[in-house]
C-alpha positions as CSV (number, residue, x, y, z in Angstrom):
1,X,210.1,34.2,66.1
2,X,208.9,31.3,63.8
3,X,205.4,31.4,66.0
4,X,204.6,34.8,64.0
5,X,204.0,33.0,60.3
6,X,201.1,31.0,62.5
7,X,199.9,34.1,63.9
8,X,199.6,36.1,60.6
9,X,198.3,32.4,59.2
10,X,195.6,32.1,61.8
11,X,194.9,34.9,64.3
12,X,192.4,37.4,63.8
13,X,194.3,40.7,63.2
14,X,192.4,42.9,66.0
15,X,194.9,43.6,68.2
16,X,198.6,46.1,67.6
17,X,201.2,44.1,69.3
18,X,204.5,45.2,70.8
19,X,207.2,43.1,68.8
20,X,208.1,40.9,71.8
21,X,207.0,37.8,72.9
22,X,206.7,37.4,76.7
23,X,207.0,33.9,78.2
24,X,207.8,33.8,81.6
25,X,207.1,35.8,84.4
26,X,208.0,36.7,88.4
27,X,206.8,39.3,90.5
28,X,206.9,42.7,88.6
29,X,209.3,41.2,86.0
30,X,208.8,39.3,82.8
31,X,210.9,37.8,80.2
32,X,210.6,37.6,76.5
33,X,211.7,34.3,74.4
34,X,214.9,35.9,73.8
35,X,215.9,36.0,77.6
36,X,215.0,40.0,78.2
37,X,214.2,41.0,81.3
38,X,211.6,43.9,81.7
39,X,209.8,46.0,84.6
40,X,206.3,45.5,83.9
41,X,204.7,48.7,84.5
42,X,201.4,47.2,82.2
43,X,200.5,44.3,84.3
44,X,198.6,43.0,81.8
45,X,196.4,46.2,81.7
46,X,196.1,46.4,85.5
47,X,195.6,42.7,85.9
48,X,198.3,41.2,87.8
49,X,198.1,43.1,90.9
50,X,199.9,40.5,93.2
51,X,202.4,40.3,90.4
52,X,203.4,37.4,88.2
53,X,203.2,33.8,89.3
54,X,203.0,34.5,92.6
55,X,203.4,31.3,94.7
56,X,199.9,31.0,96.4
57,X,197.8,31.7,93.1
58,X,199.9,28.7,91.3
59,X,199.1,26.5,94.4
60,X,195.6,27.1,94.4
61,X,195.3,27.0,90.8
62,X,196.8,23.2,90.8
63,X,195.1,22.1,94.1
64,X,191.7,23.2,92.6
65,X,192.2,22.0,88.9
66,X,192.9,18.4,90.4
67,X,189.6,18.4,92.0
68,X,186.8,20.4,90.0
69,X,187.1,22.8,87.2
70,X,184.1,23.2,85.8
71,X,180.3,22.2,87.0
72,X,178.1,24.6,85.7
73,X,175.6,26.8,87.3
74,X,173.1,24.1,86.9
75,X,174.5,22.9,90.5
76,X,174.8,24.9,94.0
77,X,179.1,25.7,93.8
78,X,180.7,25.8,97.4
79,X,183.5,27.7,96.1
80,X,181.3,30.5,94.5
81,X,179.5,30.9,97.8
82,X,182.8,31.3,99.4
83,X,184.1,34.2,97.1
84,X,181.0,36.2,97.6
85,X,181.0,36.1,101.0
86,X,184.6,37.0,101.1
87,X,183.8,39.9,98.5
88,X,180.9,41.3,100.9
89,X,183.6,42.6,103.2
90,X,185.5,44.5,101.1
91,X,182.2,46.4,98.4
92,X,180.6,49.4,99.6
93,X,178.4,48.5,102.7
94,X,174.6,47.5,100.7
95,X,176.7,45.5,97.5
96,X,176.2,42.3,98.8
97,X,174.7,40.1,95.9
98,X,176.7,38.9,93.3
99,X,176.6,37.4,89.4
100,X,180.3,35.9,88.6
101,X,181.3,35.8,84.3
102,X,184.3,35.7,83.1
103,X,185.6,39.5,82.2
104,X,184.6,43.1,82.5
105,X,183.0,43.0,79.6
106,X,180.1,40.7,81.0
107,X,179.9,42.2,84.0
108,X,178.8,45.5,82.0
109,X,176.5,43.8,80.1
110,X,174.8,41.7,83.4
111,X,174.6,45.4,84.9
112,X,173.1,46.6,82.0
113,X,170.7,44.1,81.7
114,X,169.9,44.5,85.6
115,X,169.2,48.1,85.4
116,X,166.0,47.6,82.5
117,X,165.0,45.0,84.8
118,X,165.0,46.4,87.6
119,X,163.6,49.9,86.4
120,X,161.3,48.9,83.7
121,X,163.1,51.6,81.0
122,X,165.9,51.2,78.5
123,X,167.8,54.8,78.3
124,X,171.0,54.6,79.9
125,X,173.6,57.6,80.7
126,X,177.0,57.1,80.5
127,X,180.2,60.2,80.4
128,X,181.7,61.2,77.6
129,X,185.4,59.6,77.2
130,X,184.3,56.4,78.8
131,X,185.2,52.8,78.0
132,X,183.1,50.2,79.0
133,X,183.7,47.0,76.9
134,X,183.2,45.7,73.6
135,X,180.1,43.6,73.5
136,X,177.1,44.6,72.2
137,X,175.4,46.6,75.6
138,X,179.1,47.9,76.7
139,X,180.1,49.2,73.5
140,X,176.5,51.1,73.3
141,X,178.1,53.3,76.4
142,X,181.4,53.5,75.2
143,X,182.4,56.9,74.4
144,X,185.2,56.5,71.6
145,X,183.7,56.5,68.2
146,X,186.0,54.0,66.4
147,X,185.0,51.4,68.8
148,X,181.3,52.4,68.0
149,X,181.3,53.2,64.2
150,X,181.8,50.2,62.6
151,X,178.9,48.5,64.2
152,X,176.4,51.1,64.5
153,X,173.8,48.7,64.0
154,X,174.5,47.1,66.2
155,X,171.2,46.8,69.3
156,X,172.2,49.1,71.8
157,X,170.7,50.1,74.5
158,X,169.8,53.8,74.2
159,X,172.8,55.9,75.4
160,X,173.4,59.4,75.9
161,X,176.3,60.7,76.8
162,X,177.8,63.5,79.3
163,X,180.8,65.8,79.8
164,X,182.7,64.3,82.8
165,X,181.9,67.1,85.9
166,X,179.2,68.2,84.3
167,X,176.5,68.2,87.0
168,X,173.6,70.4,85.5
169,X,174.9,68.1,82.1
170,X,173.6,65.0,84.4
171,X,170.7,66.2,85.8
172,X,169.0,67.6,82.1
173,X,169.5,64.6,80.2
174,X,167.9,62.3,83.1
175,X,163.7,61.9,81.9
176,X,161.2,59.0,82.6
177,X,163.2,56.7,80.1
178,X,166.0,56.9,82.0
179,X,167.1,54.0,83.5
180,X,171.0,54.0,84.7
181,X,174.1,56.2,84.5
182,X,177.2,54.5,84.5
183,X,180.4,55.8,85.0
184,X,184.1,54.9,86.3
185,X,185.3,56.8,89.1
186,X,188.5,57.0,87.0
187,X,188.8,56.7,83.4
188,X,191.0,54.6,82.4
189,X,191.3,54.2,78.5
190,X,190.1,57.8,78.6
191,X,193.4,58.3,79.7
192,X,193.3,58.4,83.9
193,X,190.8,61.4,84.2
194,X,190.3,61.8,88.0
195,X,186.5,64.2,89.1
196,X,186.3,67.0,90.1
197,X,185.6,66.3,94.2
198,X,182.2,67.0,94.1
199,X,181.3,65.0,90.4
200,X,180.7,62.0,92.2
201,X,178.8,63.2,95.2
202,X,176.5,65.0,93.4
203,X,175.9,62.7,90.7
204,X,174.9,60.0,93.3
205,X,172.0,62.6,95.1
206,X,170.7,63.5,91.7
207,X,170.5,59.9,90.5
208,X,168.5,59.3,94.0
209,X,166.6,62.2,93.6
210,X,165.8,61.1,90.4
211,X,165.0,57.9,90.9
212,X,168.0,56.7,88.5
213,X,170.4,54.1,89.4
214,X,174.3,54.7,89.5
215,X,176.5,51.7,88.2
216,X,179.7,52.4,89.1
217,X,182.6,50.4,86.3
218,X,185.2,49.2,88.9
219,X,186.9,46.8,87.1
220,X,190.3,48.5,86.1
221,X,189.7,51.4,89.7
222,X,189.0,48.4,91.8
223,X,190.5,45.2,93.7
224,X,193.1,48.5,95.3
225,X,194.6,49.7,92.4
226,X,194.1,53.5,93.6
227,X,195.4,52.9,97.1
228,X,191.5,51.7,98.4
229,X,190.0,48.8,97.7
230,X,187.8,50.8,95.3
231,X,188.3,54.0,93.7
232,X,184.2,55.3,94.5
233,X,185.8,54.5,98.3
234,X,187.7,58.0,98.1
235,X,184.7,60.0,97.5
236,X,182.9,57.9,100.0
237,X,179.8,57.2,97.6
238,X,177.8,54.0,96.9
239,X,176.6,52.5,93.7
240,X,173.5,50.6,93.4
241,X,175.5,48.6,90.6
242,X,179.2,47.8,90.8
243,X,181.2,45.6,88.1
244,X,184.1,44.0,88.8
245,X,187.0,41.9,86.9
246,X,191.0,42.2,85.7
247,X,192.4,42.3,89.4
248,X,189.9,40.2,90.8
249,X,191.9,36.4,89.5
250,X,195.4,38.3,89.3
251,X,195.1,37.2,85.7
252,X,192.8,33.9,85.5
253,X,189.7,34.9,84.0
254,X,186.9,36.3,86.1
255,X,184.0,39.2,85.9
256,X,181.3,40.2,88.8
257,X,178.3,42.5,88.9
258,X,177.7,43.2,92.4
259,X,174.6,44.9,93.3
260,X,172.2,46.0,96.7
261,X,170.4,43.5,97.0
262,X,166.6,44.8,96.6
263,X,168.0,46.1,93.0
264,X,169.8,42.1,92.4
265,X,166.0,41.2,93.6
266,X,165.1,41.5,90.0
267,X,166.6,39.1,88.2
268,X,164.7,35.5,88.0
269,X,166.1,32.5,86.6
270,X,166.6,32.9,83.2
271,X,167.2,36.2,83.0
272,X,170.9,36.4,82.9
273,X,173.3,33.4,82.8
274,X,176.9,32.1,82.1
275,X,178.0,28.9,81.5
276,X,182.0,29.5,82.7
277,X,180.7,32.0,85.2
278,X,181.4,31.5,88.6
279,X,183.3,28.0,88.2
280,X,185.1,26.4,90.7
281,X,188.7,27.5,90.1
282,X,187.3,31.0,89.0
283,X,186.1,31.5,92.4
284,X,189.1,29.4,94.4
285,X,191.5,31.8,93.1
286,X,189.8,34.9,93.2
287,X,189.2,34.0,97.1
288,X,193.2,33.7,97.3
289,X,193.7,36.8,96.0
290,X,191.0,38.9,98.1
291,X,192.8,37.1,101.2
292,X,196.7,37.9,100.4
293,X,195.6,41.6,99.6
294,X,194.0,41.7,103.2
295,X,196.9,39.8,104.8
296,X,199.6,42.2,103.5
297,X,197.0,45.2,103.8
298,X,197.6,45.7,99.9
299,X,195.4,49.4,99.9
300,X,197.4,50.8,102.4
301,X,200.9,49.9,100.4
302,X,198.9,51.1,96.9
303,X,198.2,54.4,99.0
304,X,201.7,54.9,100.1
305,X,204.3,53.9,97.0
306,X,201.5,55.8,94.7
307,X,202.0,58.9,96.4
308,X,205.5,58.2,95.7
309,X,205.1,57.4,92.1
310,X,203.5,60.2,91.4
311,X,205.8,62.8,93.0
312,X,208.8,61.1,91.4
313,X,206.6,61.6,87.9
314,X,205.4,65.7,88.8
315,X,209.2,66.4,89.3
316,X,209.7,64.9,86.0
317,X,207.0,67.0,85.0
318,X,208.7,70.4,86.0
319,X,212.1,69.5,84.4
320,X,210.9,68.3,81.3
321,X,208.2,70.5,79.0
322,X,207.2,67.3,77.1
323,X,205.5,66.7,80.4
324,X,201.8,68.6,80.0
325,X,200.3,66.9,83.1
326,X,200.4,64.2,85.3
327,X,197.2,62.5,87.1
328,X,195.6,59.7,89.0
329,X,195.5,57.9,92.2
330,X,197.3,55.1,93.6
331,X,198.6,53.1,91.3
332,X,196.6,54.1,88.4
333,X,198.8,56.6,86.6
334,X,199.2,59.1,83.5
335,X,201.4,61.4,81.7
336,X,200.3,63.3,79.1
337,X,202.8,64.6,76.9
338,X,203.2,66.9,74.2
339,X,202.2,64.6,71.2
340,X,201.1,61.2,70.2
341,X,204.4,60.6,68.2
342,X,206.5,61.7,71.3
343,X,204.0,59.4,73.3
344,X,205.4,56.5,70.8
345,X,208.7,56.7,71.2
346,X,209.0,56.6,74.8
347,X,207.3,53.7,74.9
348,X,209.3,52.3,72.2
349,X,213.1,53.7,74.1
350,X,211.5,52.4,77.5
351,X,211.0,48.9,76.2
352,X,214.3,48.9,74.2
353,X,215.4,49.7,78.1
354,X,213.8,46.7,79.7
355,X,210.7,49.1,81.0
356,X,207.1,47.7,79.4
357,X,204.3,50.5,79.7
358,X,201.3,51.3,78.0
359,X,199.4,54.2,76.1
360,X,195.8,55.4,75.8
361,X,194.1,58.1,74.6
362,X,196.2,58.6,72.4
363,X,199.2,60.5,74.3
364,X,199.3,59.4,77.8
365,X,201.6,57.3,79.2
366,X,199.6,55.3,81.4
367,X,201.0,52.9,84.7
368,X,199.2,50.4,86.0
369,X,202.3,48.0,87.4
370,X,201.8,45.1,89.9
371,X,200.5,46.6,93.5
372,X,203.4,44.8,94.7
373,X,205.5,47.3,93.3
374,X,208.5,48.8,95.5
375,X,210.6,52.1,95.3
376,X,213.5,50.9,93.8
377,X,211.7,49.3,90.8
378,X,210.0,53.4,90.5
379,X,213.7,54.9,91.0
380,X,214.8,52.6,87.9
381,X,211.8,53.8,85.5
382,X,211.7,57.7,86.7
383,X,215.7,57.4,86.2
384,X,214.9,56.1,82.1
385,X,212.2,58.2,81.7
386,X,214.4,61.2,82.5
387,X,217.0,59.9,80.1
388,X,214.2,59.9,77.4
389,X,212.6,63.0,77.6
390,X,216.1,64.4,78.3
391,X,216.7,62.5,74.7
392,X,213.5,63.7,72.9
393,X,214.2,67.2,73.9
C-alpha cells in the first residue's frame, strides 16, 4: 500500500484506521485494493443506508453536477426548496423549517445557536454518555471526557449534564438560565443505549412545563435507521429542535437543523450561515434518497429484518457468556461483551472473515449496515460471530 508513506507524510494523525483500504463498493458489500470482498455491517457509521453506489444516487449525482454545483446562499436555490418540502412530510408534525450544512456536526451547532436565540439564555442540558459532535458548541455537550479535555478552553456554551432516565435528575438542574436540553433518542457512540419508555415522554412535559426547549440529535437514529423514519417516532414525542445528517445524502455530505417554525422565527439574516450549505447537488441527492426510501417503504423493512437481527444476536447471547447484553432498535444495534480486548478481537477475526463492523464505548460491538440489508447477509455474520465467540471461549 505505497499510498500509506503519503498518509503518514501528510495526513493529520486523528483518526485509528483499520489496515485496509476500501475502494469500491455495491450494495452492502465493499472491496479493498487487494480485491477482498466484505459485508459492511459499518456503512460508513450509519451513512449509506440505501447501500453503496446505488444506481439512482450516481444518476442524480452526474445529472446535477453537469448543471449547478454550487451557487451560494446568496441566491434563492430551487433544489433546496424542493428538499425541504419533501423533508416536511416525513419530521414530526410542527418541524417544518429548515437550515441545510454539510454534517451533523453543524446541524448541532445551528441548533445550538437557535436555542440562545430564541430563548434569550445560554445554559444548555445535555445526558450524560452523549455525543454530539466535535466543534466548538457540540463538543461543549458531549459527554466523553477525552473529547472534551484537551480543549477545555475552549467557549462552550454552558453545559450540564444528566444521568440518562433520570427524570427528577432533569427537572432539578432546569433554572432561569436554562435554555435547551438536548438529547438522542438512542445513543449511539455511547454505545446504543435505548430509554427507559417513559424518559422521553416525560422529559418532553417537563421541558414544556418549564419553558425549556427539547432538541432532539437525529442524525445517526434518523432517515429509518431504527425501523421509523425517526427514532423520537417510537415514543411518539416532538422536539422543538431536530438535527439531521449521515443518512440524509447516503454518503454525499449534508446536515439539517429542523425546527417548529415560531422557534426557526428567531433567526434573522446574519445570524447563522454556510457557504456549502444547502447547494444544489446537496439537496438534489438528499431529495433522491428521501423518495427511494418512501417508494420501497424503507421503515417498514428496517422494522422487520431488525427484529430479526436482533433475535439472531439474543440467541447468540444465551449460547455464548462473552455476550453481557444486546440492545437497540431497528437497525441500530449493540453487543456488549465481556471486555474491551475481547471486543478487539472480534472485530479484528470478523474482518479477517470478510465481515467489517464497528466498536464504541469501548466494548460494544455496534451494527449499523446498509437498511437494504437482507437475511441471508445476517445468517452469514450471526454464523461468524458464533464461530468467534465459540473461538474466544
Amino acid at each position: 500500500m505505497k499510498h500509506l508513506d503519503s498518509e503518514e507524510k501528510h495526513i493529520a494523525s486523528t483518526y485509528t484506521r483499520e489496515p485496509i483500504t476500501l475502494v469500491e463498493g455495491s450494495g452492502v458489500k465493499v472491496k479493498d485494493e487487494e480485491g477482498k470482498e466484505y459485508l459492511d455491517f459499518v456503512a460508513g457509521i450509519a451513512v449509506t443506508g440505501l447501500g453503496h453506489s446505488h444506481p439512482e444516487i450516481s444518476e442524480i449525482l452526474e445529472k446535477q453536477s453537469q448543471k449547478l454545483v454550487h451557487v451560494s446562499n446568496l441566491y434563492h436555490i430551487k433544489e433546496q426548496a424542493e428538499l425541504a418540502k419533501k423533508l416536511a412530510q416525513i419530521t414530526p408534525e410542527k418541524i417544518q423549517k429548515f437550515f441545510f450544512c454539510n454534517s451533523g456536526t453543524e446541524a448541532v451547532e445551528a441548533a445550538l445557536k437557535l436555542a440562545i436565540k430564541h430563548t434569550g439564555k445560554d445554559k444548555i442540558l445535555a445526558l450524560r454518555e452523549s455525543f454530539h459532535g466535535r466543534t466548538a458548541g457540540s463538543l461543549g455537550v458531549t459527554w466523553k471526557k477525552v473529547y472534551r479535555a484537551p480543549f477545555k478552553s475552549y467557549p462552550f456554551s454552558k453545559c450540564e449534564f444528566i444521568s440518562p432516565n433520570d427524570l427528577e435528575g432533569v427537572r432539578e438542574s432546569i433554572d432561569e438560565e436554562t435554555a435547551a436540553l438536548i438529547a438522542e433518542p438512542i445513543q449511539g457512540e455511547g454505545g446504543i443505549n435505548v430509554p427507559s419508555q417513559e424518559f422521553l415522554p416525560k422529559v418532553r412535559e417537563i421541558c414544556r412545563e418549564k419553558g425549556v426547549l427539547l432538541i432532539f440529535d437525529e442524525i445517526q437514529t434518523g432517515m429509518c435507521r431504527t425501523g421509523k423514519w425517526f427514532a423520537s417516532d417510537h415514543w411518539n414525542v416532538e422536539p422543538d429542535i431536530m438535527t439531521m445528517a449521515k443518512a440524509l445524502g447516503n454518503g454525499f455530505p449534508i446536515g439539517c437543523m429542523g425546527a417548529k417554525s415560531e422557534v426557526m422565527g428567531s433567526f434573522e439574516p446574519g445570524n447563522h450561515a454556510s457557504t456549502f450549505g444547502g447547494n444544489p447537488l446537496a439537496c438534489k441527492v438528499s431529495k433522491k434518497v428521501i423518495e427511494i426510501m418512501l417508494r420501497e417503504n424503507i421503515p417498514e423493512h428496517v422494522q422487520r429484518i431488525g427484529d430479526y437481527f436482533k433475535k439472531e444476536l439474543e440467541k447468540l447471547s444465551e449460547k455464548h457468556e462473552i455476550v453481557e447484553e444486546v440492545r437497540g432498535l431497528g437497525l441500530m444495534l449493540g453487543v456488549e461483551v465481556d471486555s474491551e480486548e475481547n471486543a478487539k478481537t472480534v472485530l479484528e477475526k470478523a474482518r479477517e472473515n470478510g465481515f467489517l463492523i464497528n466498536r464504541t464505548a469501548d466494548k460494544v460491538l455496534r451494527f449499523v449496515p446498509p437498511l437494504i440489508i437482507k437475511k441471508k447477509h445476517i445468517n452469514k455474520l450471526i454464523k461468524q460471530l458464533d464461530k468467534i465467540f465459540e473461538e474466544i471461549k
